[in-house]
C-alpha positions in Angstrom: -14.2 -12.6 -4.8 -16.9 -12.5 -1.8 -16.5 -8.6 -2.4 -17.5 -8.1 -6.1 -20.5 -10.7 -5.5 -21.5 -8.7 -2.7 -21.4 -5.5 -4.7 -22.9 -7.0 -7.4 -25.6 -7.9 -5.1 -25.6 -4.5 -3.5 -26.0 -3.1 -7.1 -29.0 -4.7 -8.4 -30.4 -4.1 -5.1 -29.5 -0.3 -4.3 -31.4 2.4 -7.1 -28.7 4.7 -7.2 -25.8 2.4 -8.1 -28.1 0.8 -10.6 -28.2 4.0 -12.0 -24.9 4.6 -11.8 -23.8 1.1 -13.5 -26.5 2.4 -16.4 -24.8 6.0 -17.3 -21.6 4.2 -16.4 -22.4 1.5 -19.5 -23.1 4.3 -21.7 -19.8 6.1 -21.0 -18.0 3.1 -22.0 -19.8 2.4 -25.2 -18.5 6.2 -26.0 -15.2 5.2 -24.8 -15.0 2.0 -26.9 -15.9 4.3 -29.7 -12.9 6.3 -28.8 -10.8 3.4 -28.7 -11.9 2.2 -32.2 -11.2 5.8 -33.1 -7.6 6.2 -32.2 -7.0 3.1 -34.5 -7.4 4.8 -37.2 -3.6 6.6 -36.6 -2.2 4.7 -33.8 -1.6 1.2 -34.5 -1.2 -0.9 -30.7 -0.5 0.9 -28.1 -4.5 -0.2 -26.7 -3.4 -0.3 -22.8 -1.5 3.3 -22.9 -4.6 4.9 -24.7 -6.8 3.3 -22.4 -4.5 4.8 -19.5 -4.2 8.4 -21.1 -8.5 8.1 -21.3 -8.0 7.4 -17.3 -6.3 10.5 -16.6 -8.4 12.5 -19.0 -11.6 11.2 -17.3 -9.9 11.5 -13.8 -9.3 15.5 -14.8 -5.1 14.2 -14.0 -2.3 14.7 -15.8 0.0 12.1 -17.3 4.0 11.6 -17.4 5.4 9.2 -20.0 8.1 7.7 -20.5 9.7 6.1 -23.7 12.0 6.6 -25.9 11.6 8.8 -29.5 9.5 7.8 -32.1 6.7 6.0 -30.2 4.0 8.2 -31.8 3.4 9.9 -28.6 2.9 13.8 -30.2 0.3 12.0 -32.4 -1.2 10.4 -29.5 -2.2 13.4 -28.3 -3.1 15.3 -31.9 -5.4 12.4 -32.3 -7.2 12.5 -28.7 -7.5 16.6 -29.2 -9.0 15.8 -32.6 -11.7 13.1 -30.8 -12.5 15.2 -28.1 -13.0 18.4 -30.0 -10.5 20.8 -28.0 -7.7 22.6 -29.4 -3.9 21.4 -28.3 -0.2 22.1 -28.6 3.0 20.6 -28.4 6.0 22.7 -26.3 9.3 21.0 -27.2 11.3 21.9 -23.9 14.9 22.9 -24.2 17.8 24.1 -22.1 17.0 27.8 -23.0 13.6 27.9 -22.7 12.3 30.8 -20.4 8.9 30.4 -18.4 7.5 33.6 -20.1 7.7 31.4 -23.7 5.2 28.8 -21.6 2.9 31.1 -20.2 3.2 34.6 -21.8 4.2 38.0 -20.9 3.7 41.5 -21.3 4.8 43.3 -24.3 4.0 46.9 -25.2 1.9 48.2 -28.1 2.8 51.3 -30.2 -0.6 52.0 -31.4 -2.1 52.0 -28.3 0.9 53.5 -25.9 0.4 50.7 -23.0 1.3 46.9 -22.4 -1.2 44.2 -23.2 -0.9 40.4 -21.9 0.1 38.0 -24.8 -1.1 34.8 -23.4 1.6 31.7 -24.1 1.2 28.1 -25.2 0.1 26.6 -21.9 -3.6 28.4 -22.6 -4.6 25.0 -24.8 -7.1 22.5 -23.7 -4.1 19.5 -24.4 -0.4 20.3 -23.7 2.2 17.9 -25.0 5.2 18.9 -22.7 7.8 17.4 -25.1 11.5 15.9 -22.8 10.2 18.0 -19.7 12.9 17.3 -18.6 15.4 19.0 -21.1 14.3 22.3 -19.2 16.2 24.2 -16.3 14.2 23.8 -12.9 12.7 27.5 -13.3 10.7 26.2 -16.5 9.6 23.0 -14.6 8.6 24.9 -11.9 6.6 27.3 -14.0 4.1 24.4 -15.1 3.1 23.6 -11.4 0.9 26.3 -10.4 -1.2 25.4 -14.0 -0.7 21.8 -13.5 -2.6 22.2 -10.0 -4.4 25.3 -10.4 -5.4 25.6 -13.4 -4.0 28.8 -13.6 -1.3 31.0 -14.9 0.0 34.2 -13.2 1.8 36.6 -15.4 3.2 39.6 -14.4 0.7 39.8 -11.0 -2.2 39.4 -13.3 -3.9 35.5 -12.6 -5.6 34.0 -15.7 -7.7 31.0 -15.4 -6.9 28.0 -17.9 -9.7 27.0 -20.0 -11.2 23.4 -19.1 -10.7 20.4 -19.4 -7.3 20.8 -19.5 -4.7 18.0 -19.8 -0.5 18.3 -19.7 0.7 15.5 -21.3 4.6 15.6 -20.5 7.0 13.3 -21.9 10.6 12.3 -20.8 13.6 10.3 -22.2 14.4 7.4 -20.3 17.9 6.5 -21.7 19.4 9.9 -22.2 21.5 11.7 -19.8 22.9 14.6 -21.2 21.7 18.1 -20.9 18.3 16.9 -19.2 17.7 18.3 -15.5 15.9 15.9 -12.9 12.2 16.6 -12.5 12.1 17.4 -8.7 9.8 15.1 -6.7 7.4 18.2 -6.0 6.3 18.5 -9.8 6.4 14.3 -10.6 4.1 14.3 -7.5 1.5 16.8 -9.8 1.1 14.0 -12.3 -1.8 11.7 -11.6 -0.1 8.7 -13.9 3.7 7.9 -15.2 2.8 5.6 -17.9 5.7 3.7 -19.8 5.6 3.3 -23.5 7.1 0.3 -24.9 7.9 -0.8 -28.3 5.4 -2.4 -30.8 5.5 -6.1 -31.4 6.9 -7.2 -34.7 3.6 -7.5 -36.4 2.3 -4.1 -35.0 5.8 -2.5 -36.8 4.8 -4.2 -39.9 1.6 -2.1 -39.8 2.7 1.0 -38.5 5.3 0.7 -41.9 2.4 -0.1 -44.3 0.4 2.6 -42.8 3.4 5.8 -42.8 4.8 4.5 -45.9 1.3 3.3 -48.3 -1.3 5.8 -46.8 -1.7 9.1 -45.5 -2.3 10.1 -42.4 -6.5 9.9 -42.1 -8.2 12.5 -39.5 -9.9 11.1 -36.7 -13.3 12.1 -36.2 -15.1 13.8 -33.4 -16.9 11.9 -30.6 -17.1 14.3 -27.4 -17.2 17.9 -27.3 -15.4 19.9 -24.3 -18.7 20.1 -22.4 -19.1 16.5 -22.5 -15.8 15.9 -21.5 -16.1 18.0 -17.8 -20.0 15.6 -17.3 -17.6 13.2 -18.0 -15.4 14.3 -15.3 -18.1 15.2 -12.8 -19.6 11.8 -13.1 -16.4 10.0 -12.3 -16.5 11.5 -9.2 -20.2 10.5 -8.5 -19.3 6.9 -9.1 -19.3 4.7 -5.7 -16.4 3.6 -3.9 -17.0 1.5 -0.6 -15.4 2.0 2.6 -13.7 -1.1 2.5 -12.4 0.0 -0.9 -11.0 3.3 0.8 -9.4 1.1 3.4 -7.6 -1.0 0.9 -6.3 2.0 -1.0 -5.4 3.2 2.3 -3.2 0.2 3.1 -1.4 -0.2 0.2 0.2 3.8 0.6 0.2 3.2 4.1 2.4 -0.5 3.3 5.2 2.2 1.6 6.0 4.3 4.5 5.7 1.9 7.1 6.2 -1.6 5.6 6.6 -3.4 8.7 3.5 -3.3 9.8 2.7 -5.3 6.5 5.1 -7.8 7.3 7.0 -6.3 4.1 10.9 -7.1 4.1 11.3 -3.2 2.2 12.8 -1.4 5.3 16.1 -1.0 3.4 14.7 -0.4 -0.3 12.0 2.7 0.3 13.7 5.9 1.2 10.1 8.0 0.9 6.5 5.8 0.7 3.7 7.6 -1.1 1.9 10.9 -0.3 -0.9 11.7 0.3 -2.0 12.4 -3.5 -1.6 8.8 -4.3 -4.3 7.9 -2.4 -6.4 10.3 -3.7 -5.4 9.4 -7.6 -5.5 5.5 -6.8 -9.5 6.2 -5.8 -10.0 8.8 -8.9 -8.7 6.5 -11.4 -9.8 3.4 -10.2 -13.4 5.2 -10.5 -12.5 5.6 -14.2 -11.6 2.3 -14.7 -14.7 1.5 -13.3 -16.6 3.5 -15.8 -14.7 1.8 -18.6 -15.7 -1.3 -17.8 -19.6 -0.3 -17.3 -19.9 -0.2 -13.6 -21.3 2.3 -11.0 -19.2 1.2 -8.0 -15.6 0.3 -7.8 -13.9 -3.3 -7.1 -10.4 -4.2 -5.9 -9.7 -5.3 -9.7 -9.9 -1.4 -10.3 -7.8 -0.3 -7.9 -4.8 -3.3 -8.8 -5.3 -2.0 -12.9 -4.4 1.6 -11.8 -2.0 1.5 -8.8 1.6 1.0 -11.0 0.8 3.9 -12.9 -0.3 5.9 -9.9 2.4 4.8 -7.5 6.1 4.6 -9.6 6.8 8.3 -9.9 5.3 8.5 -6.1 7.9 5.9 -4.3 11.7 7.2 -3.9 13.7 3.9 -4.0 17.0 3.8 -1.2 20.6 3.5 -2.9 21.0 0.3 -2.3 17.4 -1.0 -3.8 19.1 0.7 -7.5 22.4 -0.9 -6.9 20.5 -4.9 -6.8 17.9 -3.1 -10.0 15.0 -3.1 -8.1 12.5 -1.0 -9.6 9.4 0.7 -8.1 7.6 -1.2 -10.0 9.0 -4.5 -8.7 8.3 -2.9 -5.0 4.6 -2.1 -6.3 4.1 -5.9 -6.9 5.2 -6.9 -3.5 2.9 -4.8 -1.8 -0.1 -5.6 -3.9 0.8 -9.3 -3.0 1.0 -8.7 0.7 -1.8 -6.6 1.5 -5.0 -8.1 1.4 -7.3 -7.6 -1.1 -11.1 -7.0 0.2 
């Protein structure tokens, strides 16, 4: 608590956080607008819009994880239609090829040579429908985009148009004819976010709504342009040394939780990399800019760090045998470690 009022004390009293904090406030009137926005299609669902706003303001891409029907391919229609960029939905199967992601080559008659035919992946939004439905050679196609932002096809390197977002989506309960995403390509998404059912009353809507109206087109708020100031600002927005630290602590507390006085010796096979860190500070920044502020608290950091860390963490045998999740482990650590 010391720590916010010193910041907020800091803030009033430093020119360039306060103006920070003031573009910061007009960012999240915009993004309250978007929020408002979404409502118009997506009934519930606030805390997972606000988390894929995160990643789109963080420039990170986003994993989720539900089960069908959870308006997740309108999710993303929706935010395309908002933010004014054009998207796409790939629905990954067992005999997908790369080339039918990111193009190929094919040769014209009429003009006697080969010309580039440029595949789905060159959209502004990708919905990556059951990534994991798709042999390893398809996964592995989408990493050089996901961290490039670029596509090589046949030698020739094409750069992706910005902002550009993959939005991939996995089935948690089915087994069958799905490949494991390897930890290499989880590690490329900024956020795993988990989708959970509606409430009762929030069913009761979404039936009125699909089965009384149609389907009403969301309006335009941002263009692209304003998207990437968006995204350049987030990075402007301040982020104290002691806030580094804490981020810092917490990856450090799940590779060597000892040190931490954590009892997790026997249920973390692999802590976080290197990437977590990063993403914890780049989203917490965004959640700082939701809520209106230049600088970023500990409270920012906490709101973020589940969805940051619970692809990033590769539980031990015997942690999945007595169901403890990473999310479980995530709890413990924010507990332990102290909080500036």
């Amino acid at each position: 608590m010391n720590f916010i009022s010193n910041n907020e004390k800091f803030a009033t009293s430093d020119k360039k956080i306060q103006e920070l904090t003031e573009i910061s406030q007009k960012y999240s009137k915009i993004i309250s607008d978007i929020m408002l926005e979404t409502q118009k299609n997506i009934i519930g669902q606030e805390d997972i819009i606000k988390k894929i706003l995160i990643s789109i303001i963080s420039n990170g891409h986003v994993l989720l994880e539900s089960v069908p029907g959870l308006a997740k391919t309108l999710m993303i229609k929706t935010m395309a239609d908002i933010f004014s960029v054009n998207n796409v939905r790939i629905q990954f199967t067992p005999d997908l090829l790369p080339a039918d992601i990111l193009g190929t080559k094919i040769y014209k008659n009429n003009s006697n040579s080969f010309e580039i035919q440029k595949g789905p992946i060159f959209h502004n939004f990708v919905l990556a429908d059951e990534i994991n439905r798709a042999p390893p050679k398809v996964q592995s196609a989408l990493l050089e985009s996901m961290q490039e932002r670029q596509v090589s096809i046949h030698g020739e390197t094409f750069q992706l148009e910005k902002p550009f977002l993959v939005l991939a989506t996995q089935n948690p309960i089915e087994n069958e004819g799905t490949y494991k995403l390897p930890e290499a390509q989880v590690d490329r998404f900024a956020l795993k976010i988990l989708i959970n059912y509606p409430t009762k009353e929030e069913e009761i809507k979404i039936i009125e709504r699909n089965t009384m109206e149609s389907e009403k087109k969301s309006e335009p708020i941002l263009k692209s342009n304003e998207i990437l100031q968006m995204q350049e600002f987030n990075s402007k927005i301040y982020a104290d040394d002691i806030i580094l630290k804490y981020v810092a602590n917490i990856v450090d507390a799940t590779r060597n939780p000892d040190n931490y006085e954590l009892d997790l010796q026997n249920t973390i096979e692999f802590g976080a990399s290197p990437r977590a860190s990063i993403w914890l500070i780049k989203t917490a920044k965004a959640n700082a800019m939701i809520n209106g502020r230049g600088y970023v608290i500990p409270e920012d950091v906490k709101e973020v760090a589940h969805d940051v860390l619970r692809h990033r963490l590769i539980l031990t045998f015997e942690a999945e045998a007595d169901e403890i999740n990473t999310d479980k482990v995530i709890d413990i650590i924010l507990d332990k470690v102290p909080s500036p």
